[in-house]
N, CA, C and O atoms as CSV, one atom per row, in Angstrom:
chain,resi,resn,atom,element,x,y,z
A,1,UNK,N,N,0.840,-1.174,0.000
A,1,UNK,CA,C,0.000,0.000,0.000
A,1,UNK,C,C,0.882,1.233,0.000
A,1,UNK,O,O,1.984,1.180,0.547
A,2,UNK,N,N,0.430,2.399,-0.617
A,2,UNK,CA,C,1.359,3.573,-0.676
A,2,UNK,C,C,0.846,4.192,0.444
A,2,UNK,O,O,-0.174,4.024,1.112
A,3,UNK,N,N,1.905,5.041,0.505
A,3,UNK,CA,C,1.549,6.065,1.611
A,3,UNK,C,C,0.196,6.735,1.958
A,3,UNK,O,O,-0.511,6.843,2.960
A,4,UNK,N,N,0.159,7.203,0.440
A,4,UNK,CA,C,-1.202,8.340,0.283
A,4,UNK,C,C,-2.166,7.406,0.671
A,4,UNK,O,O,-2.993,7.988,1.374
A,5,UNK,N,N,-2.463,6.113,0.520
A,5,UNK,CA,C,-3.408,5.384,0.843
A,5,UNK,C,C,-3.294,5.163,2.162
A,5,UNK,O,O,-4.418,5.110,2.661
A,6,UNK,N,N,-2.564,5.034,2.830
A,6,UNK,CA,C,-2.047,4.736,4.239
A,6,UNK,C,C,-2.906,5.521,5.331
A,6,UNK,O,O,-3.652,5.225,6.264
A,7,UNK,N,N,-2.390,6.728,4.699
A,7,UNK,CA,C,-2.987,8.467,5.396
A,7,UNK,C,C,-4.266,8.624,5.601
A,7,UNK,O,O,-4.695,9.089,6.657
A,8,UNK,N,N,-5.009,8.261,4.634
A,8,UNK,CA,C,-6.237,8.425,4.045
A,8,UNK,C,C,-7.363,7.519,4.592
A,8,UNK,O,O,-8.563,7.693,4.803
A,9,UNK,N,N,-6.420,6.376,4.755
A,9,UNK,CA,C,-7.581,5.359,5.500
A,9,UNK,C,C,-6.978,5.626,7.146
A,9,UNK,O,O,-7.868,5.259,7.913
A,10,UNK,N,N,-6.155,5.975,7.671
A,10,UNK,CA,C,-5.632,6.700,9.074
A,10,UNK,C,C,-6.929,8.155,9.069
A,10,UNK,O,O,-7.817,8.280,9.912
A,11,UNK,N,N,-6.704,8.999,8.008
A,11,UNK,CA,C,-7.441,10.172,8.502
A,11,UNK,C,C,-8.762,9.580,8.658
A,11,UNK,O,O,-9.348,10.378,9.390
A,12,UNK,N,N,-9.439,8.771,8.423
A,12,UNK,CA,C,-10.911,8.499,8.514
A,12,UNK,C,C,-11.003,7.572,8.997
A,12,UNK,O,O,-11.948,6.850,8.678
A,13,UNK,N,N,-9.998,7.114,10.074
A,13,UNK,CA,C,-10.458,6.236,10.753
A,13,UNK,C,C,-11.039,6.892,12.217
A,13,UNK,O,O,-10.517,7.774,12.900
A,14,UNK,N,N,-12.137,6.245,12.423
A,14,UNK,CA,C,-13.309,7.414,13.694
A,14,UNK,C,C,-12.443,7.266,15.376
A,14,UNK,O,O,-11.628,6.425,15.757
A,15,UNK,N,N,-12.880,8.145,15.902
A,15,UNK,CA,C,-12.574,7.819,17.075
A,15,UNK,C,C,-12.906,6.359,17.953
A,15,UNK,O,O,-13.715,5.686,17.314
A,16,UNK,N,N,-12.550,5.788,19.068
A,16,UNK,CA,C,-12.816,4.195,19.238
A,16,UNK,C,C,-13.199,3.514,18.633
A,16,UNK,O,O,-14.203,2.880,18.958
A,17,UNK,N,N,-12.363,3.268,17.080
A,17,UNK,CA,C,-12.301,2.522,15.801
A,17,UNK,C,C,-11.056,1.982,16.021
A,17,UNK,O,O,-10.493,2.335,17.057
A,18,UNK,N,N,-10.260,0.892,14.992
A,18,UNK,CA,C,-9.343,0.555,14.915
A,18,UNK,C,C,-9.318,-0.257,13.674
A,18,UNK,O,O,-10.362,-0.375,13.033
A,19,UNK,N,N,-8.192,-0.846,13.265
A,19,UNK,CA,C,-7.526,-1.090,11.809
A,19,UNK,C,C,-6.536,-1.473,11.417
A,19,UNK,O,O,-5.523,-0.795,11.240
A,20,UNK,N,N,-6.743,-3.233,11.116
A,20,UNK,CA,C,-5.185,-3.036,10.255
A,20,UNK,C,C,-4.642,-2.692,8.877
A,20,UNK,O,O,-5.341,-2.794,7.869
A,21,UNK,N,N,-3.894,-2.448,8.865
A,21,UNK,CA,C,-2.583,-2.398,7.764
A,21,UNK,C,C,-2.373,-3.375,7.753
A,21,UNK,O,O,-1.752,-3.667,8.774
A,22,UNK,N,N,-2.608,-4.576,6.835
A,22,UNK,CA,C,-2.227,-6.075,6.562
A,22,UNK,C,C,-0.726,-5.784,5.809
A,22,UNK,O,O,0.282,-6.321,6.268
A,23,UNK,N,N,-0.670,-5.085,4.878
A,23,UNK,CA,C,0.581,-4.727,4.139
A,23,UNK,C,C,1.909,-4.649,5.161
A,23,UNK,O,O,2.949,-5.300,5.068
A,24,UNK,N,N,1.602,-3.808,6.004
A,24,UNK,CA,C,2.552,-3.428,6.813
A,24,UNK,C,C,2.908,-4.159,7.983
A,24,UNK,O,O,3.945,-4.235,8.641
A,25,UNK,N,N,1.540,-4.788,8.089
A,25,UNK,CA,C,1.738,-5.334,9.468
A,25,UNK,C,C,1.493,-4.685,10.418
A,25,UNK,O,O,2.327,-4.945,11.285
A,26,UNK,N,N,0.464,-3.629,10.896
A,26,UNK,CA,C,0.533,-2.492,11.656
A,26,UNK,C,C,-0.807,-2.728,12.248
A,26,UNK,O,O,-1.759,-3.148,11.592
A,27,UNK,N,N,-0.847,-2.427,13.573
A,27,UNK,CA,C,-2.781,-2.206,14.368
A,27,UNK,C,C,-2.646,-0.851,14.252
A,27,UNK,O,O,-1.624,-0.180,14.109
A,28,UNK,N,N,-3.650,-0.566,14.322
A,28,UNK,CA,C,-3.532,1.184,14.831
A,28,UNK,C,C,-5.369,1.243,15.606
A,28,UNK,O,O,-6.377,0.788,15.066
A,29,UNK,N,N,-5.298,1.868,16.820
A,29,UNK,CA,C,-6.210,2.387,17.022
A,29,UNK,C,C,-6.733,3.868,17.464
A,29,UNK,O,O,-5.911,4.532,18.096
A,30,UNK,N,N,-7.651,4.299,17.279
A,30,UNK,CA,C,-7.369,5.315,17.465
A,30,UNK,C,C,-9.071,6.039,18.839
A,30,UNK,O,O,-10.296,5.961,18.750
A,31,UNK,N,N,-8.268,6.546,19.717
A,31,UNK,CA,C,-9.021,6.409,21.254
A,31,UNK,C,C,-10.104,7.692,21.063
A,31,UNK,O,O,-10.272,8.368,20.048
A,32,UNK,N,N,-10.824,7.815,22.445
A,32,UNK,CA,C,-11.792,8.823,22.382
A,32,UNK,C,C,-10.917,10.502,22.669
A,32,UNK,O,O,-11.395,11.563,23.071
A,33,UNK,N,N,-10.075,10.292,22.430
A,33,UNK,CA,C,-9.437,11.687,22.525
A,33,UNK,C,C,-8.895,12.007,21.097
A,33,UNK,O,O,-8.681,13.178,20.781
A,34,UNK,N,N,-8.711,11.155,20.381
A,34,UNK,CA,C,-8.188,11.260,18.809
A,34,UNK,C,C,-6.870,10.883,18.774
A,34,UNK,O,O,-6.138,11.284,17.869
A,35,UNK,N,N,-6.336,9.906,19.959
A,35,UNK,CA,C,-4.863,9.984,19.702
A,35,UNK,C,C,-4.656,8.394,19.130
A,35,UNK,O,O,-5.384,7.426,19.350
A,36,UNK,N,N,-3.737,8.444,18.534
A,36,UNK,CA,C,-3.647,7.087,17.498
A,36,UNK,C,C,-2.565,6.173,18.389
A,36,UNK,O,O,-1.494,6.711,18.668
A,37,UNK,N,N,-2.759,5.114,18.741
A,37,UNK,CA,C,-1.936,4.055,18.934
A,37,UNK,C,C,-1.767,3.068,17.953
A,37,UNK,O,O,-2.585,2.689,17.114
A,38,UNK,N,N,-0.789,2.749,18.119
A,38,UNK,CA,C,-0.037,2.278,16.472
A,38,UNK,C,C,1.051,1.061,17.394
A,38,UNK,O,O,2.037,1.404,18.047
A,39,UNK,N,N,0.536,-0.453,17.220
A,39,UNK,CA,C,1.518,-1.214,16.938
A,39,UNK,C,C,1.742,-2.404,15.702
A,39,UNK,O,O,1.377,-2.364,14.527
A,40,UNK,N,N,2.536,-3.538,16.495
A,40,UNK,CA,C,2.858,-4.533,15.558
A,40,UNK,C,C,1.323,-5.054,15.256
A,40,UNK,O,O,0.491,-5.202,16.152
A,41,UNK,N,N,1.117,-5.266,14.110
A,41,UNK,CA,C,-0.039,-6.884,14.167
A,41,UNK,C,C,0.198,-8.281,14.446
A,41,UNK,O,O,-0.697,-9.126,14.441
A,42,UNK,N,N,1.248,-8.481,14.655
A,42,UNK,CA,C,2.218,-10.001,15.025
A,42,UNK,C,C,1.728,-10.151,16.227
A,42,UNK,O,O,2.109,-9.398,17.123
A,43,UNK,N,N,0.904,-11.032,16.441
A,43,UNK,CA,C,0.551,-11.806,17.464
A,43,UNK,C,C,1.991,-12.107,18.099
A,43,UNK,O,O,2.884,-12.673,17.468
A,44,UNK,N,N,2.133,-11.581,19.659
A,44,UNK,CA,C,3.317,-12.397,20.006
A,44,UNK,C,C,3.257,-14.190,20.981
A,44,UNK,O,O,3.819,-14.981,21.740
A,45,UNK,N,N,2.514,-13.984,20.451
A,45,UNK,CA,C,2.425,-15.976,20.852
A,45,UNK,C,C,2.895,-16.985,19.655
A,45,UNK,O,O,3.685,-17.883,19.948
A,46,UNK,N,N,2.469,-16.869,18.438
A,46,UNK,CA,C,3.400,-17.710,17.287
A,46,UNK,C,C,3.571,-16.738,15.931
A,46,UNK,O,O,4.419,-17.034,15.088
A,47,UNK,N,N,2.777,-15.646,15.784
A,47,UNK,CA,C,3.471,-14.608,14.920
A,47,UNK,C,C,2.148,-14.580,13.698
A,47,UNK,O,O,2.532,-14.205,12.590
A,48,UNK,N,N,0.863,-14.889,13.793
A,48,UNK,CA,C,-0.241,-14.668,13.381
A,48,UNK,C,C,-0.553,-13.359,13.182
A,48,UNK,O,O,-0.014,-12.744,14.103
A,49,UNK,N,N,-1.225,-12.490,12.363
A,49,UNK,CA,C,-1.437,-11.220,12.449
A,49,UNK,C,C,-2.790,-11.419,13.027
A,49,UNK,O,O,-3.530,-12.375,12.799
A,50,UNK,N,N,-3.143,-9.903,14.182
A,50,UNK,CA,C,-4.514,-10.137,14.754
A,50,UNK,C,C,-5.044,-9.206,13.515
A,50,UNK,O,O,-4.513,-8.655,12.551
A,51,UNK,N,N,-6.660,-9.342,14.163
A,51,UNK,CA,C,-7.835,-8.493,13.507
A,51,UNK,C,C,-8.273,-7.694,14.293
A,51,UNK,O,O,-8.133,-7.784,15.513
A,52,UNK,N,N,-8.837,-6.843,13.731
A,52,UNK,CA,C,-9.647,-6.060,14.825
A,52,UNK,C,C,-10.548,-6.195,14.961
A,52,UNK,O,O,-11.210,-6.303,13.928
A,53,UNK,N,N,-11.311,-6.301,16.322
A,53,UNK,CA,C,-12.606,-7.107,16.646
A,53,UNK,C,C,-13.536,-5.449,17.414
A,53,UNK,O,O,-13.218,-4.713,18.348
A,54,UNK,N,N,-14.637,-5.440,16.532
A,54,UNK,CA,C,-15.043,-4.033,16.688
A,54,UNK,C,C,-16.363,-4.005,17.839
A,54,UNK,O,O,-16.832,-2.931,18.215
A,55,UNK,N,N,-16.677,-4.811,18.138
A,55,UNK,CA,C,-17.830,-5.324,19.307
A,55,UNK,C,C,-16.807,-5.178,20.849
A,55,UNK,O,O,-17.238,-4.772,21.928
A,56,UNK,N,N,-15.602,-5.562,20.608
A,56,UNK,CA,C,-14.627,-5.750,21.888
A,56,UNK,C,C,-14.112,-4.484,21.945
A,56,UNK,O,O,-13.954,-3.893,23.013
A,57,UNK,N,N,-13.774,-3.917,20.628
A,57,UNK,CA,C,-12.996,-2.826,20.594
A,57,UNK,C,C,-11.556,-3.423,21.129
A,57,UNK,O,O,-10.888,-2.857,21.995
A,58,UNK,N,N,-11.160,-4.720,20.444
A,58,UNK,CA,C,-9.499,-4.892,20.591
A,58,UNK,C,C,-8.763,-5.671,19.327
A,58,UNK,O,O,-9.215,-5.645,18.183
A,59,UNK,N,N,-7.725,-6.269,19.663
A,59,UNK,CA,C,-6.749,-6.934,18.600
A,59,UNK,C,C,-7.098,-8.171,19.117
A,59,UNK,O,O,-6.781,-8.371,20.289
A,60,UNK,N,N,-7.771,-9.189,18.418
A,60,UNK,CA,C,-7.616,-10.561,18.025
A,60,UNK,C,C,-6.728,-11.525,17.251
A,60,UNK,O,O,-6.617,-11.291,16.047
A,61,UNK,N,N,-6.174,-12.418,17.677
A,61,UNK,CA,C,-5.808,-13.511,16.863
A,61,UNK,C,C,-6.619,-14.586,16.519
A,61,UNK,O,O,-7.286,-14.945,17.490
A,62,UNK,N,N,-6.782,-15.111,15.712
A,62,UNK,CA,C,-7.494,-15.784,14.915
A,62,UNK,C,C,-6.908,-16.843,14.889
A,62,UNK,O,O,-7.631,-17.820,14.696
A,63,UNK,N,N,-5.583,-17.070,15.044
A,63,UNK,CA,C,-4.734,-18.615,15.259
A,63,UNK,C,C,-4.983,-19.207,17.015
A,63,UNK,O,O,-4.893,-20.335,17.500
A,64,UNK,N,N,-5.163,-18.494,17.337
A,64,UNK,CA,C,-4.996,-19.431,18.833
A,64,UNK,C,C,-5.917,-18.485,20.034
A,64,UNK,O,O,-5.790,-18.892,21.189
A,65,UNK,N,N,-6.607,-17.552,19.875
A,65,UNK,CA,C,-7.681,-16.768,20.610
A,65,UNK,C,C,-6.792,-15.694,21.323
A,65,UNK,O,O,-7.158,-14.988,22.262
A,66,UNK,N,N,-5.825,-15.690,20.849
A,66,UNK,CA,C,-5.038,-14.555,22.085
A,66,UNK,C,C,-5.994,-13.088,21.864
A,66,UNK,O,O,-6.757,-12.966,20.905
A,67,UNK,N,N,-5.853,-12.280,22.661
A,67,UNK,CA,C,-6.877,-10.734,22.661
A,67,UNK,C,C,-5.546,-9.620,23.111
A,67,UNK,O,O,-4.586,-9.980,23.793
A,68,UNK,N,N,-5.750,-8.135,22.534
A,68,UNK,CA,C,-5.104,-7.561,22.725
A,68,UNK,C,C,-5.763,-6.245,23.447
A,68,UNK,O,O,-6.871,-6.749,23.628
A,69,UNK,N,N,-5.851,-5.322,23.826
A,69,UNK,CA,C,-6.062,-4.330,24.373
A,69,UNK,C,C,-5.777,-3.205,23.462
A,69,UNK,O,O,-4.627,-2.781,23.340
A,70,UNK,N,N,-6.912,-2.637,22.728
A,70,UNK,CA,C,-6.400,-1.852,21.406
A,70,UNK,C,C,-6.213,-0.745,22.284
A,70,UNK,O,O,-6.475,0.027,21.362
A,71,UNK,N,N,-5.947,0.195,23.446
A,71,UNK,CA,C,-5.813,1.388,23.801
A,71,UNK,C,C,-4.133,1.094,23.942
A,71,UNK,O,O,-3.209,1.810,23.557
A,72,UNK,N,N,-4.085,-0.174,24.609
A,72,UNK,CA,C,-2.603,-0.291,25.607
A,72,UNK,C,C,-1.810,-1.501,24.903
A,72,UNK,O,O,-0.600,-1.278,24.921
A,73,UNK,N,N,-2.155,-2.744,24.277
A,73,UNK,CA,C,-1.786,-3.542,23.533
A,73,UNK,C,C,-0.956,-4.403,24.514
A,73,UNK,O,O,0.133,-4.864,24.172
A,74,UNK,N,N,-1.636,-4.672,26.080
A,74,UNK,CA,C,-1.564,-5.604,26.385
A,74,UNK,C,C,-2.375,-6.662,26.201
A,74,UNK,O,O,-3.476,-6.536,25.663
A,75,UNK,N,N,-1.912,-7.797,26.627
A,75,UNK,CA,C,-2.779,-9.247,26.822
A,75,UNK,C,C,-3.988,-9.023,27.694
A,75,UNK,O,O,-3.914,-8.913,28.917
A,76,UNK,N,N,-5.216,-8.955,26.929
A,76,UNK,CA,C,-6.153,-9.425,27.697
A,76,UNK,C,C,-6.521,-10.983,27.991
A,76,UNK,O,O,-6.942,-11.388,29.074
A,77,UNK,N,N,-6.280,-11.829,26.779
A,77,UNK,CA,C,-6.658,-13.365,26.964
A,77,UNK,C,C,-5.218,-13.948,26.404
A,77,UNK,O,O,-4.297,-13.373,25.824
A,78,UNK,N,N,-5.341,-14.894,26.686
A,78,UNK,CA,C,-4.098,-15.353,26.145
A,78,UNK,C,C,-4.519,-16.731,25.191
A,78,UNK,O,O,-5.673,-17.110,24.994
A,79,UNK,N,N,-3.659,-17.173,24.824
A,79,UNK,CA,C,-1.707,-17.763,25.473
A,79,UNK,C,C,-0.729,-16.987,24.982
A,79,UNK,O,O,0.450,-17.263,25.200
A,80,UNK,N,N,-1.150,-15.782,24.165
A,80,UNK,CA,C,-0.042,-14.691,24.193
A,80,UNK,C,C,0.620,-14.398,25.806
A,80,UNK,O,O,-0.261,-14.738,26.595
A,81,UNK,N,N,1.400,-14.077,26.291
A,81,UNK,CA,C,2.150,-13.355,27.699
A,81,UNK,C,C,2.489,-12.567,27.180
A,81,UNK,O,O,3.272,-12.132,28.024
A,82,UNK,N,N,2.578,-11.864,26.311
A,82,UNK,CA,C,3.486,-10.518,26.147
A,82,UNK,C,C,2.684,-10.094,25.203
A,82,UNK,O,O,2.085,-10.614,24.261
A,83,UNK,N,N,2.859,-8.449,25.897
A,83,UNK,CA,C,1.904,-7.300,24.420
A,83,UNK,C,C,2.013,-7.097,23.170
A,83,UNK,O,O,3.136,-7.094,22.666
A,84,UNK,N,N,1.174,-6.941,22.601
A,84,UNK,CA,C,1.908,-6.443,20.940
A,84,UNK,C,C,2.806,-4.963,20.933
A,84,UNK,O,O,2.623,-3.940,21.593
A,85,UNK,N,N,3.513,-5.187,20.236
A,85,UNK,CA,C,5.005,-4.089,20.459
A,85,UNK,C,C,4.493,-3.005,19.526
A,85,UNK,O,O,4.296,-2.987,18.311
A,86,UNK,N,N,4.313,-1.925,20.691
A,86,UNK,CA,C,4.242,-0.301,20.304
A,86,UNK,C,C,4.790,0.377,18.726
A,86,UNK,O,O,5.839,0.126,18.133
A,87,UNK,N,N,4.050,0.990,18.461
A,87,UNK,CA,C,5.079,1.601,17.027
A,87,UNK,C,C,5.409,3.049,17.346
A,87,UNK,O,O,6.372,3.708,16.954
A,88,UNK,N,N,4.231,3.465,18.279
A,88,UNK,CA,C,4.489,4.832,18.473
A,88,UNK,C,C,5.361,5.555,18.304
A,88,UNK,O,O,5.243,6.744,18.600
């Protein structure tokens, strides 16, 4: 994906929305204040990219149920133990 496309689906993404970048590999969410959190999509339990699950409002994996915390991108469920890594 190019940039300009990048931006574009970032600028319109709503407040307590979220989104990946499959290309990149990137979560991004973005909170009720407008500020964007931006990490890996790599599941860190075997390296699955999550989804974003818009009823939970978090990062899912789809290989093994791990849950992420789209504000903070810690582990809410596991068998992930460790957060998805910040891009900020």
């Amino acid at each position: 994906m190019n940039k300009r496309k990048e931006s574009k689906k970032l600028d319109s993404l709503a407040r307590n929305d979220g989104i990946i970048l499959e290309d990149e590999k990137i979560a991004v969410f973005r909170d009720n204040s407008g500020e964007l959190h931006i990490y890996s999509a790599v599941c860190t339990h075997l390296g699955c990219i999550v989804s974003w699950n818009p009823l939970e409002k978090s990062f899912d994996c789809p290989c093994h149920g791990s849950r992420f915390s789209a504000p903070s991108g810690k582990v809410i469920n596991g068998p992930a133990i460790s957060p998805i890594k910040s891009q900020d």
